[in-house]
PyMOL commands that place a pseudoatom at each C-alpha (Angstrom):
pseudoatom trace, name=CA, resn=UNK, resi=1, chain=A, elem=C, hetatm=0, pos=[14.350, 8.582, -70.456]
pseudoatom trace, name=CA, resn=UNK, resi=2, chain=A, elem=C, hetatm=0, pos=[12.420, 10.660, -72.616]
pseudoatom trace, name=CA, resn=UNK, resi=3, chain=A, elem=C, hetatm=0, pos=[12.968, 13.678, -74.395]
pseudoatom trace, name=CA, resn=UNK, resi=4, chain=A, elem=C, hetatm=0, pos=[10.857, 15.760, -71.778]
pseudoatom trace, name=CA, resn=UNK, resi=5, chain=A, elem=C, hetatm=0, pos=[13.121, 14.780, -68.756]
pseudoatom trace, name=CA, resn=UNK, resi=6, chain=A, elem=C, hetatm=0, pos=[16.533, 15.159, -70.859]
pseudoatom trace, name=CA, resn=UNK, resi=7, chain=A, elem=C, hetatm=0, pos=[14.906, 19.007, -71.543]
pseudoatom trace, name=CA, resn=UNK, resi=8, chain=A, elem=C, hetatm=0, pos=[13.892, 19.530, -67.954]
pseudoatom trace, name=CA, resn=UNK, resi=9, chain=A, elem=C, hetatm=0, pos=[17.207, 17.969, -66.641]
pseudoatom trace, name=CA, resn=UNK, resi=10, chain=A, elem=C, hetatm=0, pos=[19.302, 20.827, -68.854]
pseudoatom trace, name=CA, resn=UNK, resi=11, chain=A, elem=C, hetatm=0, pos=[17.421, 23.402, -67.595]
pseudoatom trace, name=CA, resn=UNK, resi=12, chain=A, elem=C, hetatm=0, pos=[17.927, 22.192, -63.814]
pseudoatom trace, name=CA, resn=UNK, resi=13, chain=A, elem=C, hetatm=0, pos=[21.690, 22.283, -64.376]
pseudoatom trace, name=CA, resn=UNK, resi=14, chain=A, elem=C, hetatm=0, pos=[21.608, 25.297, -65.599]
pseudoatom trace, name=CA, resn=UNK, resi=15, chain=A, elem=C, hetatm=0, pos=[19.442, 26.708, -62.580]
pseudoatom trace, name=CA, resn=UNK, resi=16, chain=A, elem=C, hetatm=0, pos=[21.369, 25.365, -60.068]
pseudoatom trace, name=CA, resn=UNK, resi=17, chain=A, elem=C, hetatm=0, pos=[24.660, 26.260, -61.393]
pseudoatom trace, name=CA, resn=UNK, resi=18, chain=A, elem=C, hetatm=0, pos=[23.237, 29.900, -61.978]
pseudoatom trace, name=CA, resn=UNK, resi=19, chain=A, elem=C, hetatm=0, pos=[22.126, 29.762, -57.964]
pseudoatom trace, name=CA, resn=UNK, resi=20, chain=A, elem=C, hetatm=0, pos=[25.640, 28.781, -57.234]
pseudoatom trace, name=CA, resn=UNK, resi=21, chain=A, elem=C, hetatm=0, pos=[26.975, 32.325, -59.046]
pseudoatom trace, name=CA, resn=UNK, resi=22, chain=A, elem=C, hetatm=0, pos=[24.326, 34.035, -57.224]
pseudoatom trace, name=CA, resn=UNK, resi=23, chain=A, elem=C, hetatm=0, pos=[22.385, 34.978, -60.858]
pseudoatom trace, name=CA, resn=UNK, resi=24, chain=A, elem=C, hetatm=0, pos=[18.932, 35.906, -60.138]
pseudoatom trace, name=CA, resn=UNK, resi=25, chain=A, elem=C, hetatm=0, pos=[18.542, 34.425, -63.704]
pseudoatom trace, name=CA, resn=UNK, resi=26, chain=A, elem=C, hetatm=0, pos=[18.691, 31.086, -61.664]
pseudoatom trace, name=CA, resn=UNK, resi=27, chain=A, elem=C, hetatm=0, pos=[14.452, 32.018, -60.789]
pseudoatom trace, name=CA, resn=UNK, resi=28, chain=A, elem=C, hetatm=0, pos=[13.155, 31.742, -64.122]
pseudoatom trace, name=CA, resn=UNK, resi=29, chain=A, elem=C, hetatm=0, pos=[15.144, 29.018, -65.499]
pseudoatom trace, name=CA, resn=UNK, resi=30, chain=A, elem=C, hetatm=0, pos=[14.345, 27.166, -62.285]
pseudoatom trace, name=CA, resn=UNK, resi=31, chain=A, elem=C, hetatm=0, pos=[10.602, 28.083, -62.801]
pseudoatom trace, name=CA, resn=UNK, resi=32, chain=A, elem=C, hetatm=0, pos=[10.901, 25.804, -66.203]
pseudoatom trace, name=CA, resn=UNK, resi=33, chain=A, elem=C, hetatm=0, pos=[12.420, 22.976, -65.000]
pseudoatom trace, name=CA, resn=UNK, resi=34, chain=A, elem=C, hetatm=0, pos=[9.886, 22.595, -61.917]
pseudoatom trace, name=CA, resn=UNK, resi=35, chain=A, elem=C, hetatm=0, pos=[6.762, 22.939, -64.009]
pseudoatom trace, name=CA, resn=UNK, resi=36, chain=A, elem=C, hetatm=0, pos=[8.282, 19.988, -66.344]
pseudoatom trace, name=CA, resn=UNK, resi=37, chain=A, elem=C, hetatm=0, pos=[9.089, 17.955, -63.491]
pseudoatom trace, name=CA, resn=UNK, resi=38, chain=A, elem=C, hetatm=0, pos=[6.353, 17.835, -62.130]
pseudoatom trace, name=CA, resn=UNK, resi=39, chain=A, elem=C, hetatm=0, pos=[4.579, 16.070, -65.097]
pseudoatom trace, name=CA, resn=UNK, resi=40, chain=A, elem=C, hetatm=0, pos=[7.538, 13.583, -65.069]
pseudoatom trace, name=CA, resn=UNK, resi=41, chain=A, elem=C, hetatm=0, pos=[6.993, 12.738, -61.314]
pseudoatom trace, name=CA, resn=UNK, resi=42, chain=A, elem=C, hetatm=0, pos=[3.000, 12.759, -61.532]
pseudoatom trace, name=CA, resn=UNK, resi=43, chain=A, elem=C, hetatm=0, pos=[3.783, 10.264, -64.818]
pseudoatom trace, name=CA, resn=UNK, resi=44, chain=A, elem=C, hetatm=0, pos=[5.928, 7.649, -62.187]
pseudoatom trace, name=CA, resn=UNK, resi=45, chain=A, elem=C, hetatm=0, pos=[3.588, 8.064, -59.189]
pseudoatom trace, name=CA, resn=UNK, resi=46, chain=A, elem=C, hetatm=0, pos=[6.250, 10.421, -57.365]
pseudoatom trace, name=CA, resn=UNK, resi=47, chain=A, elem=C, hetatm=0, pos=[3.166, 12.536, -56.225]
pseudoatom trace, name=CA, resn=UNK, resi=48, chain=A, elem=C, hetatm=0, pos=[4.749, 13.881, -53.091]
pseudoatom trace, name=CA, resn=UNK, resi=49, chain=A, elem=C, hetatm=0, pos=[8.113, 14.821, -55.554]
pseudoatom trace, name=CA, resn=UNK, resi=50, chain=A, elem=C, hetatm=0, pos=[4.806, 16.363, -58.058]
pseudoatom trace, name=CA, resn=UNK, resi=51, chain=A, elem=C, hetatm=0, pos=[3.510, 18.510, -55.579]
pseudoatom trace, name=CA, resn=UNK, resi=52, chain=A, elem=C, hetatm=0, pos=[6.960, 19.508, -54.217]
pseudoatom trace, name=CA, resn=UNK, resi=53, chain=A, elem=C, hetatm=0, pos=[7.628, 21.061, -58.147]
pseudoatom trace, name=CA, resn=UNK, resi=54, chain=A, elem=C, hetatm=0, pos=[4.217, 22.946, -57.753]
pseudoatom trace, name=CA, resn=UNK, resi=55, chain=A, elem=C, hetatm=0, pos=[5.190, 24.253, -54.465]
pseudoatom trace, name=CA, resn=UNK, resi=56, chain=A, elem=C, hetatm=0, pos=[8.649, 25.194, -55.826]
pseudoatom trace, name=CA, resn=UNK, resi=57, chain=A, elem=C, hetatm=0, pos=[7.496, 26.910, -58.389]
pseudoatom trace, name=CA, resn=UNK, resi=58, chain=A, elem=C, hetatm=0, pos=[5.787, 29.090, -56.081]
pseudoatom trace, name=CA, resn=UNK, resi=59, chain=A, elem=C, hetatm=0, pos=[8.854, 29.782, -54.532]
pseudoatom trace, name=CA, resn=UNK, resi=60, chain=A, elem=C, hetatm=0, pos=[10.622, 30.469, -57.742]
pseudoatom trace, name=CA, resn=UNK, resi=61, chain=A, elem=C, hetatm=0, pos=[9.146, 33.647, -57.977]
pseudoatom trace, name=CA, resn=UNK, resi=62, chain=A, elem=C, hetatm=0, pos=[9.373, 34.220, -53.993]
pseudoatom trace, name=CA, resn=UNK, resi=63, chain=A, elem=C, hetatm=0, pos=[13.364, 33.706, -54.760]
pseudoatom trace, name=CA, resn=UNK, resi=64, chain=A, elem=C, hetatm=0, pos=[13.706, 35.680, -57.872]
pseudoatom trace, name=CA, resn=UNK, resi=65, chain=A, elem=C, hetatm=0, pos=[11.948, 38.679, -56.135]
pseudoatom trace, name=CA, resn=UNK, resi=66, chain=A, elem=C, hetatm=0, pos=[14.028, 38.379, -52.863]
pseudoatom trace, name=CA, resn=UNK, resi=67, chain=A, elem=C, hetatm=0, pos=[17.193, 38.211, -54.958]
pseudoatom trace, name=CA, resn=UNK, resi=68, chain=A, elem=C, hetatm=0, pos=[16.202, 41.379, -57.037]
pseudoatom trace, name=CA, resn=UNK, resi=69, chain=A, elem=C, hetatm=0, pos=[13.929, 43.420, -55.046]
pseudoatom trace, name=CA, resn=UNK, resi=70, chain=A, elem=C, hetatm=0, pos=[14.495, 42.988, -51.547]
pseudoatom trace, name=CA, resn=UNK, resi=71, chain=A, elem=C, hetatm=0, pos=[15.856, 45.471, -48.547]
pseudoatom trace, name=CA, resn=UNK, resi=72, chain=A, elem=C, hetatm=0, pos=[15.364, 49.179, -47.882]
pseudoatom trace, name=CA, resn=UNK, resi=73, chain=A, elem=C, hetatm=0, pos=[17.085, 49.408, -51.056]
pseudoatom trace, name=CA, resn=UNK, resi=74, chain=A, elem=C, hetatm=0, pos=[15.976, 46.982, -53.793]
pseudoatom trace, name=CA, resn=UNK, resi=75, chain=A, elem=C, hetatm=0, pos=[19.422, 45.526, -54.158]
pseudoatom trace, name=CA, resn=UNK, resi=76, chain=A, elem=C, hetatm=0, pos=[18.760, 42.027, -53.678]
pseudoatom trace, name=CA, resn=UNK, resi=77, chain=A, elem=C, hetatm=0, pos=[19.712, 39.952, -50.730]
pseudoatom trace, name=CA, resn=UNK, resi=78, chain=A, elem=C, hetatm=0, pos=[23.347, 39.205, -49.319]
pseudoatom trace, name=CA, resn=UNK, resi=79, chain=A, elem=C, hetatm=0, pos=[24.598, 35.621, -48.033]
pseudoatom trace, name=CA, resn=UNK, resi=80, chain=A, elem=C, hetatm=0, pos=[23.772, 34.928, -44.423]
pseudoatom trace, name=CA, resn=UNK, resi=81, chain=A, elem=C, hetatm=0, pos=[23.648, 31.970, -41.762]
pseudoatom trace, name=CA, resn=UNK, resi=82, chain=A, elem=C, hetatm=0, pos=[21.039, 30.946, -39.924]
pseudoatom trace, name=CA, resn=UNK, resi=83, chain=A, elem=C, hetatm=0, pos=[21.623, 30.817, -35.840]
pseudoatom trace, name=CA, resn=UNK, resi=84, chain=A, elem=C, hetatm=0, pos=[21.061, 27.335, -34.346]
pseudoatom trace, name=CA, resn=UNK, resi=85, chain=A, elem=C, hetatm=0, pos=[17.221, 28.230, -33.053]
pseudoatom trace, name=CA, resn=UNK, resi=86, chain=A, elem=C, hetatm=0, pos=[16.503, 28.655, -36.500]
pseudoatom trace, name=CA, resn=UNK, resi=87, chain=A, elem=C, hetatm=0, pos=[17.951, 25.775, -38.181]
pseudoatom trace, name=CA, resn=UNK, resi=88, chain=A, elem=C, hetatm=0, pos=[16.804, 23.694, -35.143]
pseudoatom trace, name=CA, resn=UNK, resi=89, chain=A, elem=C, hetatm=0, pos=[12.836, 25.408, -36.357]
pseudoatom trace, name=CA, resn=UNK, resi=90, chain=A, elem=C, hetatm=0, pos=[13.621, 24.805, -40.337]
pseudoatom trace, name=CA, resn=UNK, resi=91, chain=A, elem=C, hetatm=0, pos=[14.414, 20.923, -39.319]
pseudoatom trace, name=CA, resn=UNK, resi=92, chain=A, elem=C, hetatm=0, pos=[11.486, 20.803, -37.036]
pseudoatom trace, name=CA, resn=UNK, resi=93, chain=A, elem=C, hetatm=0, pos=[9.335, 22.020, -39.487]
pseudoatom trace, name=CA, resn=UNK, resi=94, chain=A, elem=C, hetatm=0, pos=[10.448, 19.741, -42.411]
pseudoatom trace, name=CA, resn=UNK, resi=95, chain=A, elem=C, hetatm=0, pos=[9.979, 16.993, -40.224]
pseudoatom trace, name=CA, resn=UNK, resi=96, chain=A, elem=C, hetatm=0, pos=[6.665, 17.649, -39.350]
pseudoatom trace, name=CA, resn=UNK, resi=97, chain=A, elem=C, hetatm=0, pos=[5.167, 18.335, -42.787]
pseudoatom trace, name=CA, resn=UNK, resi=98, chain=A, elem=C, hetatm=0, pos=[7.240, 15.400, -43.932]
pseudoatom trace, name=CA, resn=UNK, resi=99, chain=A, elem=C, hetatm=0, pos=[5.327, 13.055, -41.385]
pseudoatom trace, name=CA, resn=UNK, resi=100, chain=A, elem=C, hetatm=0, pos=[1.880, 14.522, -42.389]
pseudoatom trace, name=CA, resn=UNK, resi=101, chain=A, elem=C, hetatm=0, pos=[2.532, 14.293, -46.158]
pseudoatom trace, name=CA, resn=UNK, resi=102, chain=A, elem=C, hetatm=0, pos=[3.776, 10.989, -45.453]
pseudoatom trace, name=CA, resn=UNK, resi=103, chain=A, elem=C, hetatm=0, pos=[0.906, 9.666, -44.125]
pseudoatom trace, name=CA, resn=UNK, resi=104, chain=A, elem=C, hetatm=0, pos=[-1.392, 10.901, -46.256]
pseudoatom trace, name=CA, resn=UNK, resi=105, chain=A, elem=C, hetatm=0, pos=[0.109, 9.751, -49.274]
pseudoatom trace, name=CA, resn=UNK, resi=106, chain=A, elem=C, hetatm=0, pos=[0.727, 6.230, -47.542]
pseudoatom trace, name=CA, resn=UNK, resi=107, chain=A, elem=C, hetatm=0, pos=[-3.558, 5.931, -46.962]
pseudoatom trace, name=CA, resn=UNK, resi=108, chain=A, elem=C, hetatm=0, pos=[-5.114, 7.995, -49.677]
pseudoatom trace, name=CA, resn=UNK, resi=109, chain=A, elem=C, hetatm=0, pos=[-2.860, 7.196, -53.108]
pseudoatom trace, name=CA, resn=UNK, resi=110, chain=A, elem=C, hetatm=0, pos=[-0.647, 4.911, -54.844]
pseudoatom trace, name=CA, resn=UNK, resi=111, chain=A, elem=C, hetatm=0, pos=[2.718, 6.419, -54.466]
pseudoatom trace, name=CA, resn=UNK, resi=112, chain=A, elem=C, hetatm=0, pos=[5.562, 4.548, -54.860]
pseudoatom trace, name=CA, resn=UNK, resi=113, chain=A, elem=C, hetatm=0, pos=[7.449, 5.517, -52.486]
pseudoatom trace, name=CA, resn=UNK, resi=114, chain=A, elem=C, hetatm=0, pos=[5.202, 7.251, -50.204]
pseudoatom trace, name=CA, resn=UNK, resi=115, chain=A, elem=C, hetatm=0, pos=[7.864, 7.984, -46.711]
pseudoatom trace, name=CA, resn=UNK, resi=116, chain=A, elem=C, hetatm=0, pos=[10.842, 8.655, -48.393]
pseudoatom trace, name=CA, resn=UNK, resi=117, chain=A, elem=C, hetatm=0, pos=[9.529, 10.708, -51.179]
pseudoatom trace, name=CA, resn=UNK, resi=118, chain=A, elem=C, hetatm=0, pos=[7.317, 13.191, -48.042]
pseudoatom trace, name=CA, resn=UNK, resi=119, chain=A, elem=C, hetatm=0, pos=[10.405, 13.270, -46.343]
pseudoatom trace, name=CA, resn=UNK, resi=120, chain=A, elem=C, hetatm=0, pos=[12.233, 14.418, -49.349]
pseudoatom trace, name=CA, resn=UNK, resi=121, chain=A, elem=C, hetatm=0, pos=[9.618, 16.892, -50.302]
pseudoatom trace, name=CA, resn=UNK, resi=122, chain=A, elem=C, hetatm=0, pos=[9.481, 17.806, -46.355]
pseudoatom trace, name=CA, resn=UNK, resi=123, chain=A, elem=C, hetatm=0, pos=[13.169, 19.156, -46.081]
pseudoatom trace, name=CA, resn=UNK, resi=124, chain=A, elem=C, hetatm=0, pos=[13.076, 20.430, -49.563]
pseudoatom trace, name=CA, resn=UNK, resi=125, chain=A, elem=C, hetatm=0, pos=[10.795, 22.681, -49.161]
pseudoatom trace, name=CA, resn=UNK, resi=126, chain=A, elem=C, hetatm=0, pos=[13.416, 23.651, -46.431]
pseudoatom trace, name=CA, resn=UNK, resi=127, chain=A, elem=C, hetatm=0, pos=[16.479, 23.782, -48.100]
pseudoatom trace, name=CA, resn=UNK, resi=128, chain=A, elem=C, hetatm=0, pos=[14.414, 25.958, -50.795]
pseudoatom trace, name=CA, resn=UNK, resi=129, chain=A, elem=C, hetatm=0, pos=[13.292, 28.786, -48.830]
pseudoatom trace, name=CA, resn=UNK, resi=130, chain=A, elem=C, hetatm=0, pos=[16.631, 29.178, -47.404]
pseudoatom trace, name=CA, resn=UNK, resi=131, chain=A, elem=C, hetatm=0, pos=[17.721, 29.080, -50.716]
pseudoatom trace, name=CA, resn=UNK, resi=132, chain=A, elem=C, hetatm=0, pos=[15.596, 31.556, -51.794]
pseudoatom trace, name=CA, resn=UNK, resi=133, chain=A, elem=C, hetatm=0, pos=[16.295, 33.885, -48.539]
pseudoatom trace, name=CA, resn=UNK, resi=134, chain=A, elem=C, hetatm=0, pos=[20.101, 33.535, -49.316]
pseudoatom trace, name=CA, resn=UNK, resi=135, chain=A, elem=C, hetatm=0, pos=[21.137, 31.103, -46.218]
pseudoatom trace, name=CA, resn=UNK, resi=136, chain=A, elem=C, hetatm=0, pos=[24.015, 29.225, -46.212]
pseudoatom trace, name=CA, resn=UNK, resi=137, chain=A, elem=C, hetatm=0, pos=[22.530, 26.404, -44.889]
pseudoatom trace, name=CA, resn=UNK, resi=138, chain=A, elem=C, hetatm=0, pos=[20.849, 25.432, -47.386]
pseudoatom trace, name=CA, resn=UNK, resi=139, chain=A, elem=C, hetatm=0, pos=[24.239, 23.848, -49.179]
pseudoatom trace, name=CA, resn=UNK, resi=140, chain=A, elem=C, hetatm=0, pos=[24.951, 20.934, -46.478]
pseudoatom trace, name=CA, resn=UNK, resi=141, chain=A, elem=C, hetatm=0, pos=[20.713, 20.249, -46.533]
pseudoatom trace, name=CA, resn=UNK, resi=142, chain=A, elem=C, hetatm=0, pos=[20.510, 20.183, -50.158]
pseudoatom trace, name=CA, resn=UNK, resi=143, chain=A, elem=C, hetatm=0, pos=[24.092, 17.904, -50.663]
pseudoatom trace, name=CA, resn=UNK, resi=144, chain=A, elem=C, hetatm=0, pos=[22.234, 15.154, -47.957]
pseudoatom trace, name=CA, resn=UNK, resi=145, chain=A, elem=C, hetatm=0, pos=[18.956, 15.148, -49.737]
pseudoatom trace, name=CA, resn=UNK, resi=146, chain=A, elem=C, hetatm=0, pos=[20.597, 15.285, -53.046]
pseudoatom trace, name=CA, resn=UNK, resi=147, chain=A, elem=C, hetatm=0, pos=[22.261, 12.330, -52.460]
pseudoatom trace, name=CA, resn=UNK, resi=148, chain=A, elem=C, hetatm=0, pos=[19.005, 10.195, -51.472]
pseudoatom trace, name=CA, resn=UNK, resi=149, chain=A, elem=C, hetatm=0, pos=[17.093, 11.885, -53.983]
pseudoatom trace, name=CA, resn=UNK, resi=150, chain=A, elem=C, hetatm=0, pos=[19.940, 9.895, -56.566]
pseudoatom trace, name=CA, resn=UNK, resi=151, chain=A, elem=C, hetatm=0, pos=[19.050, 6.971, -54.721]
pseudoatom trace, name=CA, resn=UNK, resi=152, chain=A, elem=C, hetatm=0, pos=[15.178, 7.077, -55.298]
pseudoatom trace, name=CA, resn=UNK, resi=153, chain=A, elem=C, hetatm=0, pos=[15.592, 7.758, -58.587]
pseudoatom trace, name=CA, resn=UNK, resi=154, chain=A, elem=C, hetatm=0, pos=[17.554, 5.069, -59.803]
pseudoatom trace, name=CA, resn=UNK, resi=155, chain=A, elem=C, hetatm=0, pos=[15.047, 2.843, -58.058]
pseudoatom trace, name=CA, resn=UNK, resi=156, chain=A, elem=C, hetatm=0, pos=[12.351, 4.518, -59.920]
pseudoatom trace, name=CA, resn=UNK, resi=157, chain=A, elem=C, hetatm=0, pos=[14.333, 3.581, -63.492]
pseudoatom trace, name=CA, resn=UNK, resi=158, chain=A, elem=C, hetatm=0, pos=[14.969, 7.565, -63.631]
pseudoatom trace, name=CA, resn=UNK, resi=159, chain=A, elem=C, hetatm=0, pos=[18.482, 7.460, -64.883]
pseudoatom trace, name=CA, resn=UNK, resi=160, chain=A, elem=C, hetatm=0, pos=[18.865, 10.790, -66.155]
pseudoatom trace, name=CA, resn=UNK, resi=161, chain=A, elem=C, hetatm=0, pos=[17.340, 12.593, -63.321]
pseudoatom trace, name=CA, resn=UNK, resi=162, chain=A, elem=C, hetatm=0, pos=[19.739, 10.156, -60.962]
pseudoatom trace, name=CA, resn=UNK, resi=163, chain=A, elem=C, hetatm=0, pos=[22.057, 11.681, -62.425]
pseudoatom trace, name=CA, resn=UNK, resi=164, chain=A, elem=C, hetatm=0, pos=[21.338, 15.473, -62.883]
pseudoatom trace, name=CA, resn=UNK, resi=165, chain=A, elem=C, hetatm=0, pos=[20.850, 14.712, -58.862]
pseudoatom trace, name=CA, resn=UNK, resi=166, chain=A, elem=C, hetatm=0, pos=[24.289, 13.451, -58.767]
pseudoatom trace, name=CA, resn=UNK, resi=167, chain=A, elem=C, hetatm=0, pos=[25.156, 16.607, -60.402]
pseudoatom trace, name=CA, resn=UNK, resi=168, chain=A, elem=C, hetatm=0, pos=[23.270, 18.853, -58.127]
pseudoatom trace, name=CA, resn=UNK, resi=169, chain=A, elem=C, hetatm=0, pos=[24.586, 17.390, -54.966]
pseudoatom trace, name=CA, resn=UNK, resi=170, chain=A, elem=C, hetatm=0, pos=[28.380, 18.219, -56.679]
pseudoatom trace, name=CA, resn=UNK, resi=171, chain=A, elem=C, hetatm=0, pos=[26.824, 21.778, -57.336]
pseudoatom trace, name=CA, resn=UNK, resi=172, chain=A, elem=C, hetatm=0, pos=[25.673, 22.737, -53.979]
pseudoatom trace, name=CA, resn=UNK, resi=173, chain=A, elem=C, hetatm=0, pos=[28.933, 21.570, -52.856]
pseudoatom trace, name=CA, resn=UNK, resi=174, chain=A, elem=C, hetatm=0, pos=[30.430, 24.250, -55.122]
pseudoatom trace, name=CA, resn=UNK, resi=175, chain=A, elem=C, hetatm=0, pos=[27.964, 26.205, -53.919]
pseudoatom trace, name=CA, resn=UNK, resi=176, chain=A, elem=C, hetatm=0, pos=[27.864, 26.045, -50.363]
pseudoatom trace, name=CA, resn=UNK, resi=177, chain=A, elem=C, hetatm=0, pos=[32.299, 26.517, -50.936]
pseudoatom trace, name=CA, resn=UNK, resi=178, chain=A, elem=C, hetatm=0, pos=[31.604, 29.852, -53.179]
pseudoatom trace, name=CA, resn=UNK, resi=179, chain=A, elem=C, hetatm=0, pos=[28.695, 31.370, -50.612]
pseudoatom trace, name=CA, resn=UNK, resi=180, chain=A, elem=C, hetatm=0, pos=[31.040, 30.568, -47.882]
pseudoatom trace, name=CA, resn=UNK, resi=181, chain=A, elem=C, hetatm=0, pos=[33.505, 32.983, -49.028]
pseudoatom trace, name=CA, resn=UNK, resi=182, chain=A, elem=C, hetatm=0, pos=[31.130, 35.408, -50.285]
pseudoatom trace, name=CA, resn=UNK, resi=183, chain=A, elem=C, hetatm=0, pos=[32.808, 38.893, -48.567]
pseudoatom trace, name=CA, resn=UNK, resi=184, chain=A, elem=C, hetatm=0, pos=[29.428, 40.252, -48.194]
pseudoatom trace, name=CA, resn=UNK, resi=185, chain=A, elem=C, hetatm=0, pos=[28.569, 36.845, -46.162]
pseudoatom trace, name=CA, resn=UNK, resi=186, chain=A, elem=C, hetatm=0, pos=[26.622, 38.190, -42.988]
pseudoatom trace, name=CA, resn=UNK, resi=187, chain=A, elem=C, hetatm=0, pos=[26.495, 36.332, -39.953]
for i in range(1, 187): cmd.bond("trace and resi %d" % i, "trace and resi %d" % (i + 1))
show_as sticks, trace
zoom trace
């Protein structure tokens, strides 16, 4: 554990839990923490987990602009659910891109763990931009991949980050219980 990952791990528990109060401060904060992490994952050959940070942080500032700025009237967007075609699509999709990054980072690096850590990039990437467009769904994805992330990362020696994962997977509980009951929830 190093300093580095302790300071990045803070900030993630403070993102998430700021995402679970629907804070658009939750964008920035967030922003942090996936620039740091992606050092710490390029440092233990993580690279699909690296570019999966890079790629977040891109959609850091997708999310903090669709929670403040979208709709006719700039007030931000309200908790909604997906239909079934479109979860069906998201699942599709993450599988897809999860195969491709897969493979590639099987034949042309070093990675660790080169399947599980596309797949977990794959559905991230997922569970973000649902996030980030205020979906419900994106509670029960992030509590399963949560839970393997913790799993990968206390096989990669990264006990702190197993454990702000641990933590995460508790928060999107909380959160997918708090955004369920949100009154302005639109289905």
């Amino acid at each position: 554990m190093s300093g580095l990952e302790l300071f990045a791990a803070a900030l993630g528990v403070i993102a998430v839990w700021l995402t679970v109060k629907q804070n658009p401060w939750c964008w920035p904060v967030g922003l942090v923490m996936v620039l740091l992490y992606s050092w710490i994952f390029f440092e233990v050959k993580l690279y699909s987990d690296m570019l999966l940070q890079v790629i977040y942080a891109a959609l850091q500032l997708y999310g903090w602009r669709q929670w403040t700025r979208a709709g006719v009237t700039h007030d931000g967007r309200h908790v909604s659910v997906l239909d079934g075609k479109s979860v069906a699509l998201g699942l599709a999709v993450g599988a897809v891109g999860s195969l491709l990054l897969g493979a590639a980072m099987a034949h042309w690096t070093d990675a660790a763990q080169p399947w599980l850590d596309a797949a977990l990039t794959g559905f991230s990437l997922v569970a973000q931009l649902w996030m980030a467009q205020k979906r419900l769904q994106c509670w029960p994805l992030w509590i399963a991949l949560d839970v393997i992330f913790v799993g990968l990362f206390i096989y990669k020696e990264l006990y702190l980050t197993a454990a702000l994962y641990g933590v995460f997977a508790l928060l999107a509980v909380q959160g997918w219980r708090t955004w369920r009951a949100d009154p302005a929830l639109r289905t």
